[in-house]
ROFI-244663 format. One line per 10 residues: number of its first residue (from 0); their letters; for each residue x, y, z of C-alpha. Coordinates in steps of 0.5 Angstrom, whole numbers, plus 500, padded with zeros to 3 digits. Layout:
ROFI-244663
NUM	A	X,Y,Z | ...
This chain:
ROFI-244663
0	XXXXXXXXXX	771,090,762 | 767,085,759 | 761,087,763 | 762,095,761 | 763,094,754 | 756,091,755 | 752,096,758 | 754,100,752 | 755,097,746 | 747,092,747
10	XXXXXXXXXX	744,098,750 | 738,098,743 | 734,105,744 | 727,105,741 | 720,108,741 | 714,104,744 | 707,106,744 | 703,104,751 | 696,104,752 | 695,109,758
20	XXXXXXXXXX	688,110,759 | 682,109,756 | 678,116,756 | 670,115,758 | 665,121,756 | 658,119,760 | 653,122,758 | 648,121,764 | 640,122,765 | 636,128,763
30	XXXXXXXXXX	629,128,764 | 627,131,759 | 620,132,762 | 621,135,769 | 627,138,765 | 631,136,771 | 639,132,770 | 638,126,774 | 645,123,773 | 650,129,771
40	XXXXXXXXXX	655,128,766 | 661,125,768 | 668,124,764 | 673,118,767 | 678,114,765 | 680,106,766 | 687,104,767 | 688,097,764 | 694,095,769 | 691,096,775
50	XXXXXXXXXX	684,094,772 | 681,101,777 | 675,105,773 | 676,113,775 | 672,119,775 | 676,125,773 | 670,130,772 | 663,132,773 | 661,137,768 | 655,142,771
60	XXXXXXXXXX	649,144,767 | 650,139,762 | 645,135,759 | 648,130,756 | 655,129,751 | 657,128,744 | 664,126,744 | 671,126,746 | 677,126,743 | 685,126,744
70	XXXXXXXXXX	689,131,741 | 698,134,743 | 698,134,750 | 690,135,751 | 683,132,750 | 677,136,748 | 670,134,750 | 663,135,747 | 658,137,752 | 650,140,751
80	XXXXXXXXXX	653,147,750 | 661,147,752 | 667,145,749 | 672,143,754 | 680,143,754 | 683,138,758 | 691,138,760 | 691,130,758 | 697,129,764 | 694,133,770
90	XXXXXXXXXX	687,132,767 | 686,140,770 | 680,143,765 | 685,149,762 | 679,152,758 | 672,152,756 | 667,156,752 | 660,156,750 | 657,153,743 | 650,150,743
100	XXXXXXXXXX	648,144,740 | 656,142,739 | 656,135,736 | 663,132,734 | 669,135,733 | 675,134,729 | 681,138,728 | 686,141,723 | 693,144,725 | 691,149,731
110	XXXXXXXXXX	684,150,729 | 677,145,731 | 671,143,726 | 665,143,730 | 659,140,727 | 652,143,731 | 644,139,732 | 639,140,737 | 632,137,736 | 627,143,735
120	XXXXXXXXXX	633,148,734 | 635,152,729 | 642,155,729 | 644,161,724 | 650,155,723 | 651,148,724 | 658,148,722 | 664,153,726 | 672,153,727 | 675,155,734
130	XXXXXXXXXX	682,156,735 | 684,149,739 | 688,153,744 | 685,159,746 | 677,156,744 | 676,163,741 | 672,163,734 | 675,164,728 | 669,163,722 | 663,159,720
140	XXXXXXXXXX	659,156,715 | 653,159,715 | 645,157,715 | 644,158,708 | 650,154,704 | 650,149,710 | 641,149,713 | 641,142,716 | 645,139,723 | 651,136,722
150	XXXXXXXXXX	655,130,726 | 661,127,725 | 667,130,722 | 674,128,719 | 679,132,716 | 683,130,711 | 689,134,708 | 686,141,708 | 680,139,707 | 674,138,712
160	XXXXXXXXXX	669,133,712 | 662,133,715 | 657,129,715 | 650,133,714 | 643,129,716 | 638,134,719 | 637,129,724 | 632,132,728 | 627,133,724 | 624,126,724
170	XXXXXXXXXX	622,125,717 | 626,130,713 | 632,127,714 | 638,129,709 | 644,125,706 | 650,129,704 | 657,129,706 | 659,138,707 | 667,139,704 | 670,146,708
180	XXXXXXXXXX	677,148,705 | 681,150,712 | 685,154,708 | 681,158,705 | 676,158,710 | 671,156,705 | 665,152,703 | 667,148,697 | 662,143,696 | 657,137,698
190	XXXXXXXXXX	657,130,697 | 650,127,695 | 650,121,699 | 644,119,694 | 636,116,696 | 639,110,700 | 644,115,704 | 640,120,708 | 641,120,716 | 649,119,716
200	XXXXXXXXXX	650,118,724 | 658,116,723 | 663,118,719 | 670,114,718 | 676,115,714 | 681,109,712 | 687,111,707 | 682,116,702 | 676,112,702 | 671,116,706
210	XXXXXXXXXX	665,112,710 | 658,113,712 | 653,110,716 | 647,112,716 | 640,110,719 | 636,113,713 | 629,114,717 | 631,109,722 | 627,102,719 | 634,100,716
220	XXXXXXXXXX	641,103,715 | 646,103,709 | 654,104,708 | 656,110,703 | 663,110,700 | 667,116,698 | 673,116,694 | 676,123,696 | 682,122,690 | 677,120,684
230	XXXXXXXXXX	670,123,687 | 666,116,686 | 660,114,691 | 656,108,692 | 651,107,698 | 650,099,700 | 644,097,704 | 645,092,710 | 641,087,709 | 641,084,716
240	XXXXXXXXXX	639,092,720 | 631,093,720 | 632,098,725 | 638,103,724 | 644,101,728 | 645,104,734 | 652,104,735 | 659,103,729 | 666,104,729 | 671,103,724
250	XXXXXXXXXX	677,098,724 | 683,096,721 | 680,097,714 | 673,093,717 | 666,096,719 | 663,093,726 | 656,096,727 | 650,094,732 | 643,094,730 | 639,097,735
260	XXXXXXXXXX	636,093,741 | 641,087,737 | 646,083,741 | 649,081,735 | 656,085,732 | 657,085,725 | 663,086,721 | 663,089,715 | 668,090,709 | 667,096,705
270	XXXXXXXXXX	671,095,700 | 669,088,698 | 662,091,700 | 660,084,703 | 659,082,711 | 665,078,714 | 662,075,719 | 656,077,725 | 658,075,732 | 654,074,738
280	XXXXXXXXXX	655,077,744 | 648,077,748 | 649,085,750 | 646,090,746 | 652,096,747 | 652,103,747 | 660,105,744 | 665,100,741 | 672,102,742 | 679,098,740
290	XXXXXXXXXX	685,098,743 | 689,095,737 | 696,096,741 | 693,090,746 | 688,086,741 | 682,088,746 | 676,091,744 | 671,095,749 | 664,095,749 | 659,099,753
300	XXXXXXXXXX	651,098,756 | 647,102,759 | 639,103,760 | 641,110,759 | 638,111,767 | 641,107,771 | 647,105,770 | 653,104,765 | 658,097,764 | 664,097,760
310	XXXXXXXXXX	666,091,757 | 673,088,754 | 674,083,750 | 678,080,745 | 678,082,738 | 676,076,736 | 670,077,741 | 672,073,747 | 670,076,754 | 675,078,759
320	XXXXXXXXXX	672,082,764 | 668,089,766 | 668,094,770 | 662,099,773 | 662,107,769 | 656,112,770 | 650,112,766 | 650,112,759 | 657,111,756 | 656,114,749
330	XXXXXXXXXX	664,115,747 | 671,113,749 | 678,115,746 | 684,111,747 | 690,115,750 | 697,113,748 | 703,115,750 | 710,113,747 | 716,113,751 | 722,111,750
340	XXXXXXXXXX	725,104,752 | 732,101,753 | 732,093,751 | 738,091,754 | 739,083,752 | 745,078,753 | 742,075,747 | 747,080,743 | 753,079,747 | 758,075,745
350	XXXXXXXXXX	763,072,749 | 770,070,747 | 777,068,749 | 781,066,753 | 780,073,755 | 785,076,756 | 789,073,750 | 796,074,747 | 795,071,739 | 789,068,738
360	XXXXXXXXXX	782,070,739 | 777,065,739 | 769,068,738 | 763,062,740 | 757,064,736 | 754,058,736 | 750,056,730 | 750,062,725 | 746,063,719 | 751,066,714
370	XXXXXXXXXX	759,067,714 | 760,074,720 | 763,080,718 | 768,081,724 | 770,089,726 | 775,090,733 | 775,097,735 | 780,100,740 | 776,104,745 | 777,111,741
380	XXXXXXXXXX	772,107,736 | 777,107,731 | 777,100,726 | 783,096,727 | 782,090,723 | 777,085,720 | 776,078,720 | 770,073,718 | 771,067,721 | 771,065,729
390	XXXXXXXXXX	778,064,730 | 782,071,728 | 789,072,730 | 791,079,733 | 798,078,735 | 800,085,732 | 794,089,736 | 798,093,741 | 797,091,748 | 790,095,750
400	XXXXXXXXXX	782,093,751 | 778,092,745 | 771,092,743 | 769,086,737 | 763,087,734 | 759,081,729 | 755,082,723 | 752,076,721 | 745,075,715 | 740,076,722
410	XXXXXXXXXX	744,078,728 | 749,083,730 | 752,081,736 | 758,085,741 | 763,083,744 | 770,085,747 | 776,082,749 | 784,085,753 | 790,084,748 | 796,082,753
């Protein structure tokens, strides 16, 4: 009975969070001057417990990819001129459709926010919303509220934020941050990023703070903060980047940020507007990735023709390993799964005796931190008694098995015992 009583009474359910896979976007190589994809896009994913890197698609007619990103029970991908939904657990391409010069993606509710660009391009809208499930259109904001290419998205509330730069027109960038109310399908504002805020190439969120980075005319990148609940803004230059920085991402409140051609990772503190610390790595990367459930970080390299690596290393910048990818892996996403697990431990059984017993029950619970709150229950689960010390009389208990159970300032341990 007293192996029964503990299949059940130290059986603990809880939710535990696991990194499945970590989702890979390749945006491979397109010869811009033959006008020919030498190397397709390909989307893959990387198992950290079998350490094995799989191809899960090759996306045709695609000359390059711009984003990828997890949401329910699928993933949505940016390439060229498609969106594409993905059943996350059977990776089937569900839908697609066409919207050219797609960029990044965010979502809200049943909806996706679409930012659009393409060098020597004009559209009559650089921002659209589709219905996430069907892809079909649903409204837009057109080129003469919003006339310049817009990148990164994020949405906050009902709110949606998008980072506007006009990118592709070299010298004539442009800073500001477009805000769209998703309910009312309207544009409602711009966030002027000021003179040292053009380019915005990434757009961060952490709590109600918004972040920019922007690679202003590429001879040297800045840091934009908005504060959504005040509307304050300020742009900091970074004083270590001359050239613009090739890749960022954000972090348990940190910014970590890589000037182009450098091999140096600098860690940035927004709030206290200060670099923490710059690490060296002797790697130029392409994306960063972290992985907090593990405290690993992924960082990607390519020659952007040949070739593409990612790279895993601890948090604080130690190398662990690498494994080979297609050309060009330009972003990565973290898929998550959350399963519910049974932790069965002897630590939370108490054994008592002598076992069975007709007067006196004896509970040996070692040292404890505070005096425990005894309860015995019948296996009805009705209450019978309560004791608060480790030697309790139950001669008055009817003949029949009981289950104990012990509170103590730390610890709640199970026991049960046979009345004779």
């Amino acid at each position: 009975m007293f192996t029964f009583f503990a299949s059940i009474a130290c059986c603990i359910t809880f939710a535990q969070t696991s990194v499945e896979r970590i989702l890979i976007l390749n945006e491979g190589y397109y010869d811009y001057v033959t006008g020919e994809i030498v190397t397709p896009v390909t989307l893959g994913a990387y198992d950290p417990v079998t350490n094995v890197y799989t191809t899960l698609d090759e996306i045709e007619n695609a000359r390059f990819a711009t984003d990828i990103r997890i949401n329910g029970d699928y993933y949505y991908v940016a390439a060229d001129k498609y969106l594409l939904k993905y059943d996350l657990y059977t990776d089937e391409l569900v839908n697609s459709t066409e919207i050219e010069g797609i960029r990044k993606i965010d979502f809200w509710n049943d909806e996706i926010i679409v930012s659009r660009g393409e060098y020597m391009i004009t559209y009559d809208a650089y921002i659209q919303v589709y219905d996430k499930n069907s892809l079909e259109f649903i409204f837009e904001i057109t080129d003469e509220e919003i006339p310049h290419a817009a990148e990164g998205v994020v949405v906050k509330d009902d709110i949606a934020y998008i980072a506007v730069n006009n990118g592709f027109v070299w010298g004539g960038e442009v800073g500001y941050i477009a805000t769209i109310d998703m309910i009312s399908e309207t544009l409602t504002g711009t966030i002027d990023l000021g003179p040292d805020g053009k380019n915005p190439d990434n757009l961060m969120i952490d709590g109600d703070q918004l972040y920019t980075l922007n690679n202003k005319d590429f001879t040297g990148s800045s840091v934009s903060t908005y504060k959504i609940g005040t509307g304050d803004i300020s742009t900091i230059d970074l004083e270590n980047v001359s050239a613009g920085c090739g890749t960022s991402v954000m972090f348990d409140g940190a910014i970590y940020y890589q000037e182009m051609f450098s091999t140096v990772v600098t860690k940035y503190q927004p709030v206290a507007e200060e670099i923490e610390s710059e690490t060296e790595f002797s790697k130029s990367f392409y994306a960063m990735l972290f992985d907090d459930v593990n405290g690993l970080m992924y960082a990607s390299e390519t020659d952007y023709f040949s070739y593409g690596k990612v790279n895993i290393y601890t948090i604080d910048g130690d190398y662990i390993s690498s494994f080979d990818v297609s050309v060009s892996p330009g972003n990565m996403a973290l898929d998550l799964r959350t399963t519910t697990a049974i932790n069965e431990t002897a630590a939370d059984i108490i054994s008592v005796y002598p076992n069975p017993t007709s007067e006196i029950l004896h509970l040996n619970m070692g040292v404890v931190s505070s005096a425990p709150l005894v309860t015995i229950y019948n296996l009805n689960g009705d209450k019978m008694m309560e004791a608060a010390n480790a030697d309790i009389f139950v001669g008055d208990l009817p003949t029949g098995n009981y289950l104990v159970k012990v509170v103590t300032r730390d610890q709640v341990l199970n026991g049960s015992f046979s009345k004779l």
